[in-house]
N, C-alpha and C positions, 0 to 999 in steps of 0.2 A: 456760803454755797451749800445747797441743798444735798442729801444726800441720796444714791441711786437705788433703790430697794427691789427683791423681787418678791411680788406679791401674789397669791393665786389667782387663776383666773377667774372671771364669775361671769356670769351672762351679758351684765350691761356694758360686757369689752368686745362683744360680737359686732355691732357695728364699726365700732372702732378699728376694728381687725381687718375686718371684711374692706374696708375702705381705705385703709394702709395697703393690704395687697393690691388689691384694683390700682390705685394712685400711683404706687410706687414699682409695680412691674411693669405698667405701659408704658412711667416716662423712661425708665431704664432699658426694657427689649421690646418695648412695643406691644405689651401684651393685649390680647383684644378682651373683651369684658366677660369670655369663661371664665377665663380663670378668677374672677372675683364670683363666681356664680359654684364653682367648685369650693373657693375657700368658704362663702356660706355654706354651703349642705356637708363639708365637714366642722365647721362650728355647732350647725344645729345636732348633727347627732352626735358629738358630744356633750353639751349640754342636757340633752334627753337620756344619752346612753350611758354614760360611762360609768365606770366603777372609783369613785372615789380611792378605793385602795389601792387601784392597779393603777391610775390615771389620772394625770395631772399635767393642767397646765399652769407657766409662770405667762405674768406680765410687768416687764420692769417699767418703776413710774420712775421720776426725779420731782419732786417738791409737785405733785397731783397730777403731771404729764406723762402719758404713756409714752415709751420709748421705744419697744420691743418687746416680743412675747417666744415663747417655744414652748412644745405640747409632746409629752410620752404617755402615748397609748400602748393599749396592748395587741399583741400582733402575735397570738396564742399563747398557749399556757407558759412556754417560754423563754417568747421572745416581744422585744418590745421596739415601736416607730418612734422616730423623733418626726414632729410634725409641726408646720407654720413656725419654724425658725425665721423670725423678722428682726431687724434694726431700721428705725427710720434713720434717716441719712444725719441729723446730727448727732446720733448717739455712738458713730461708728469710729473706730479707732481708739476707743476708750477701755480696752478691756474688756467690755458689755456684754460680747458674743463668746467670751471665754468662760464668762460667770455664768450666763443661762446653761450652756452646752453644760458645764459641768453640774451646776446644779440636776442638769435631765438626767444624766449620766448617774449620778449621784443617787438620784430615786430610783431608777431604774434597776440599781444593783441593790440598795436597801429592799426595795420589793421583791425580789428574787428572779426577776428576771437574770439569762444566763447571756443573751447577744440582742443587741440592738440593731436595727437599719432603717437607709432615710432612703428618700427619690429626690435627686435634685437635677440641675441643669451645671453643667460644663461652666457655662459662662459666670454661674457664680462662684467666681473663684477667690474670693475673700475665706467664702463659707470651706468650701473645699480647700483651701489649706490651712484652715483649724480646725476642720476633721482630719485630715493626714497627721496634724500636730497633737492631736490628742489620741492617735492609734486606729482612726479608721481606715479599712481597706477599701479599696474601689472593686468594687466585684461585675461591675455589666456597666457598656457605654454605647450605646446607641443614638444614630439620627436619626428623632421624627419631628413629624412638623405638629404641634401643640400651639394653643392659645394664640393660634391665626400667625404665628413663626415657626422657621426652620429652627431646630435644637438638639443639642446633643445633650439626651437625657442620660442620667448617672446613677446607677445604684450604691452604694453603702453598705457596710457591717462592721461592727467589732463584735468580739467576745469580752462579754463584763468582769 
């Protein structure tokens, strides 16, 4: 048995990304094809933008397959987003999402950033109770209708 590594991100994971969200949000909420059109143009300008020092994304492989990916940028001098928190569907229940988050976690506080926050949806509720379990607060819950569904969008924060 192979073992599961996380490795940085690099450009030639942008399709890959881009087409895991699209794939795997529709069949799960239905999502209509923004939101693969939003996860490209935040792929592209990180690859264009980012600061290597401040920003980094992981993408966990197993024996050359990508599995899942998660991205901390910077969200001012200091504070930092966790961003494209993915598990395809068989990497899930394995610990996987415990290892990225802390890994982001983990750079984020080495970089000096001081708090973190995400934007998610309600319904991912795997994700949202391994932020609750690793100290994230819920700070804002609103319904709107996004990527052609009704949603109860979520904010996030900890202090690092």
């Amino acid at each position: 048995m192979t073992q599961v590594v996380l490795r940085r991100f690099e450009a030639d994971d942008v399709d890959w990304l881009v087409e895991q969200h699209g794939t795997l949000y529709a069949e799960a909420e239905g999502f209509d094809d923004s939101f693969g059109v939003l996860v490209a143009q935040i792929l592209a300008d990180f690859v264009v933008e980012h600061d290597p020092a401040r920003e980094r994304g992981w993408i966990a492989e197993e024996g050359g397959q990508r599995l899942g990916s998660i991205f901390c940028v910077s969200n001012g001098a200091e504070g930092a987003k966790l961003r494209l928190f993915l598990l395809t569907p068989k990497a899930r229940g394995k610990g996987l999402g415990k290892r990225l988050l802390q890994a982001c976690m983990d750079f984020a506080r080495e970089t000096g950033y001081t708090e973190m926050v995400l934007w998610t949806h309600e319904s991912h509720r795997a994700a949202c109770a391994l932020y609750a379990k690793f100290g994230w607060q819920l700070v804002d819950s609103k319904p709107v209708r996004s990527f052609g569904v009704d949603l109860v969008e979520q904010s996030w924060r900890i202090d690092l």
